[in-house]
N, C-alpha and C positions, 0 to 999 in steps of 0.2 A: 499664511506662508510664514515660515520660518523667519527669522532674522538671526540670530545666535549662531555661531559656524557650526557646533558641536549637533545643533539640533539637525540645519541642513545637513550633515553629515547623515546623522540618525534616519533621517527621511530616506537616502539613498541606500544603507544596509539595511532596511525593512523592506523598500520593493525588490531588492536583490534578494532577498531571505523567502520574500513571498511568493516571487518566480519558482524558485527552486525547490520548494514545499508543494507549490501548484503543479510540478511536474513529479516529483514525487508521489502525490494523490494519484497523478491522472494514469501513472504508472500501476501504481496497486489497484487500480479501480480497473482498470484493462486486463492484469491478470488473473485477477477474482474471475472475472467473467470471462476470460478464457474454459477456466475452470469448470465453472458453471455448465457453458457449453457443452464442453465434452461429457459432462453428469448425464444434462440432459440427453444428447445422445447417444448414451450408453456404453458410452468405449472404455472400457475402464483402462485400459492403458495407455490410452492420454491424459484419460482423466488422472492418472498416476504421474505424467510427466509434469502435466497442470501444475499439479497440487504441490509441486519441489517447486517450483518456478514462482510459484503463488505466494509458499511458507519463506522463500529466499526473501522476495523483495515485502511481505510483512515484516521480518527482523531488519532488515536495513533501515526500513521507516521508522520502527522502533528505534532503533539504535540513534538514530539521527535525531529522536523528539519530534519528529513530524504527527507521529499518531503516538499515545499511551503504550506504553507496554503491555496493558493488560488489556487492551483492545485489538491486538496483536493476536495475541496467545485465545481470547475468545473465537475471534475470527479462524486462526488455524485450528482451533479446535472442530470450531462445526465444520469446516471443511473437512478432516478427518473423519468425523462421523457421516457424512455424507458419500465419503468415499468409502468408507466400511460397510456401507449399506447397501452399494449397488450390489445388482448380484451377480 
């Protein structure tokens, strides 16, 4: 445990920062698989609504440092190619 105020301080903005990262995550990760869902069952204009709803909340996570930017722009990628594909 800490002793140093600055450090206890520190301990407190890193499980605030972690919460909010982990909701973050658990956010992109539910609409990825939204996504997905509607791929698999073939609706392509959900899967269309998905896939805005999906690319939104990938930039914001980018934008916020949660995930890479270019883990971002991978990820909306092959989700565009998946949705180009359906037929």
């Amino acid at each position: 445990m800490a002793n140093i105020k600055a450090a206890k301080k520190k301990i407190k903005v890193i499980s605030k920062k972690t919460a909010i990262n982990r909701s973050r995550k658990s956010a992109l990760k539910s609409a990825v698989k939204k996504f997905d869902e509607a791929v698999i069952l073939g609706d392509k204009e959900k899967a269309q609504e998905q896939f805005v709803n999906a690319q939104k909340v990938l930039k914001q996570t980018a934008t916020k440092s949660t995930i890479h930017a270019n883990t971002a722009a991978r990820k909306t990628s092959r989700m565009a190619k998946k949705l180009n594909t359906m037929a």
